[in-house]
C-alpha positions in Angstrom: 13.9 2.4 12.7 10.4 3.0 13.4 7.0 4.7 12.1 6.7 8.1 12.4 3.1 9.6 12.3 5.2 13.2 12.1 8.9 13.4 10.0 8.3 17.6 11.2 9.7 16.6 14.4 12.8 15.7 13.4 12.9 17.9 10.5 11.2 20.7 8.3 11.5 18.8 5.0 12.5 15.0 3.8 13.6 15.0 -0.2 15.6 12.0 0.4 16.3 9.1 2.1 18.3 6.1 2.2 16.5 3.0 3.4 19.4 0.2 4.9 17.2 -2.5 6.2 13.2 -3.4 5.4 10.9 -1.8 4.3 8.6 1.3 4.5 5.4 3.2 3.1 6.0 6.7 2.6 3.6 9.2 2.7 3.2 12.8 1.7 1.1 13.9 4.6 1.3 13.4 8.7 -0.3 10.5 10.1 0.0 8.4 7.4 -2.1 10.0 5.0 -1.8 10.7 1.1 -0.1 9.5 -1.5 1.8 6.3 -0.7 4.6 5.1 -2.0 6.6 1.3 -1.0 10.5 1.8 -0.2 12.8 -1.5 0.4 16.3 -1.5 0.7 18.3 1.4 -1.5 18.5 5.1 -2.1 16.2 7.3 -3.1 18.0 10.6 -3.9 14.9 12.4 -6.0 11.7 10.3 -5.4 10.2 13.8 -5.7 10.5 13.7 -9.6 10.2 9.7 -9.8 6.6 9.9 -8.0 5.6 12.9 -9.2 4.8 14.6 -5.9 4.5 18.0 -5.5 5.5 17.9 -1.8 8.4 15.8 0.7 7.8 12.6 2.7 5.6 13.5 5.6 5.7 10.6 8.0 6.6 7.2 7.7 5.4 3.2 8.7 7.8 0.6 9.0 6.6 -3.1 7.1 7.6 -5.8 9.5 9.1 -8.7 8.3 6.6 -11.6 7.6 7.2 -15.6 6.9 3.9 -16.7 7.0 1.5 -17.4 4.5 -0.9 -15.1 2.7 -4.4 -14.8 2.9 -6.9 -11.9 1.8 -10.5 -11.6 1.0 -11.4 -8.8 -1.3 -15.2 -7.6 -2.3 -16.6 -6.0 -5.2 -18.8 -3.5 -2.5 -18.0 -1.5 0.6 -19.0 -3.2 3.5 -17.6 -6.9 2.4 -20.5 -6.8 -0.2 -21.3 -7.9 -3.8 -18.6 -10.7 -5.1 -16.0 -11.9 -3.2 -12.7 -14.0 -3.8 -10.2 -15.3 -1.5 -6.5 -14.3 -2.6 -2.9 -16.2 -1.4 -0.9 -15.1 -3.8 -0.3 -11.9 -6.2 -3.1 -10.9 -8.7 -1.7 -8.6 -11.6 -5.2 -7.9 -13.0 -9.2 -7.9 -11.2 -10.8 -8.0 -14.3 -9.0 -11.1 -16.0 -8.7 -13.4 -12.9 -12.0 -12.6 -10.9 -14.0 -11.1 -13.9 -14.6 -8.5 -11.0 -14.7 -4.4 -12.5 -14.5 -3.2 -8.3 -12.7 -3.3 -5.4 -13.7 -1.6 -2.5 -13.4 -3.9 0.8 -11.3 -6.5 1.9 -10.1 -8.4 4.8 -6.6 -9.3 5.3 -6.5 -12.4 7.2 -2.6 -12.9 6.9 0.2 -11.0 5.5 1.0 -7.7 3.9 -0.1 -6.6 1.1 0.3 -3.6 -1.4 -2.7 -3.0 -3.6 -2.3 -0.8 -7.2 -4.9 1.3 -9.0 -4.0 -0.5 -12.0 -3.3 -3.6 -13.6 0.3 -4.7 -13.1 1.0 -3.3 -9.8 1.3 0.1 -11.6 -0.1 3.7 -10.1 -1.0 4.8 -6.8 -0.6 1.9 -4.0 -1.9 1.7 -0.4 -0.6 -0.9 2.0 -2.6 -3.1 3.7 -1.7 -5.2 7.2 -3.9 -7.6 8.8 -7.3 -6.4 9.6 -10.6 -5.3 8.4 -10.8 -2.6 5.7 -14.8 -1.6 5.1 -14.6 1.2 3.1 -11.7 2.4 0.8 -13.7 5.4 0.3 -14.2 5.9 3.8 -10.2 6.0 4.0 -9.7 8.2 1.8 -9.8 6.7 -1.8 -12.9 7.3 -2.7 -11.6 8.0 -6.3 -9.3 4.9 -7.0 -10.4 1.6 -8.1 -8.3 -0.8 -7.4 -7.3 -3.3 -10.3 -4.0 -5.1 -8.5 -2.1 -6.5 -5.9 0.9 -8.2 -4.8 2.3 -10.1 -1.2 5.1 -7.6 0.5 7.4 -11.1 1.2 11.2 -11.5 1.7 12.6 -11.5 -1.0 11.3 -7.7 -1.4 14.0 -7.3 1.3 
């Protein structure tokens, strides 16, 4: 019903789960860290095999629910640097929309956002909430470009 920076607290290993309400990122280490992965309303019996992870869901962080609009600035260098664009709604390729080859800051002004190492909201995804995010190297994806992205909105629920 909440996030949960530890799932070892409440149990040794999570293979499954059964999400009834919202929506979720899932990740494969404690405070979440590593691979994520979005869950909305359903079961997910053997993620494990779907995802391809090697290990169980580690902690947990619960997507509130948004009605507002959308609004995110994105940057071709760390540090808001190099070209920038001004997103409000989903983008299912960089390269063709913004002729931009990078992503590796951005500024989320409004909404929630999931962003996809490839075109088409396909491959590893990290979740973004309102705020400033300098360096997605600095957090720990120093090795993914980001080529996508799409709005977390209602009708996700």
């Amino acid at each position: 019903m909440s996030d949960c920076a530890d799932m070892s607290s409440y149990m040794s290993r999570c293979h499954s789960c059964r999400v009834e309400s919202g929506c979720f990122m899932v990740y494969d280490r404690p405070n979440y860290m590593g691979n994520q992965y979005f869950f909305r309303r359903g079961e997910y019996a053997d993620y494990m095999s779907m995802m391809g992870w090697r290990d169980c869901i580690r902690s947990c962080r619960m997507i509130p629910m948004y009605r507002g609009s959308y609004r995110m600035r994105i940057y071709e260098r760390e540090n808001f640097g190099g070209m920038m664009h001004e997103c409000m709604d989903d983008c299912d390729n960089f390269m063709d929309r913004y002729r931009m080859s990078d992503c590796m800051s951005c500024h989320v002004m409004d909404g929630h956002w999931l962003m996809y190492e490839q075109p088409h909201y396909r491959g590893r995804m990290m979740y973004l909430r309102p705020g400033e995010y300098r360096s997605f190297r600095d957090m720990g994806y120093g090795g993914m470009r980001f080529m996508s992205m799409r709005r977390i909105m209602d009708s996700f629920y």
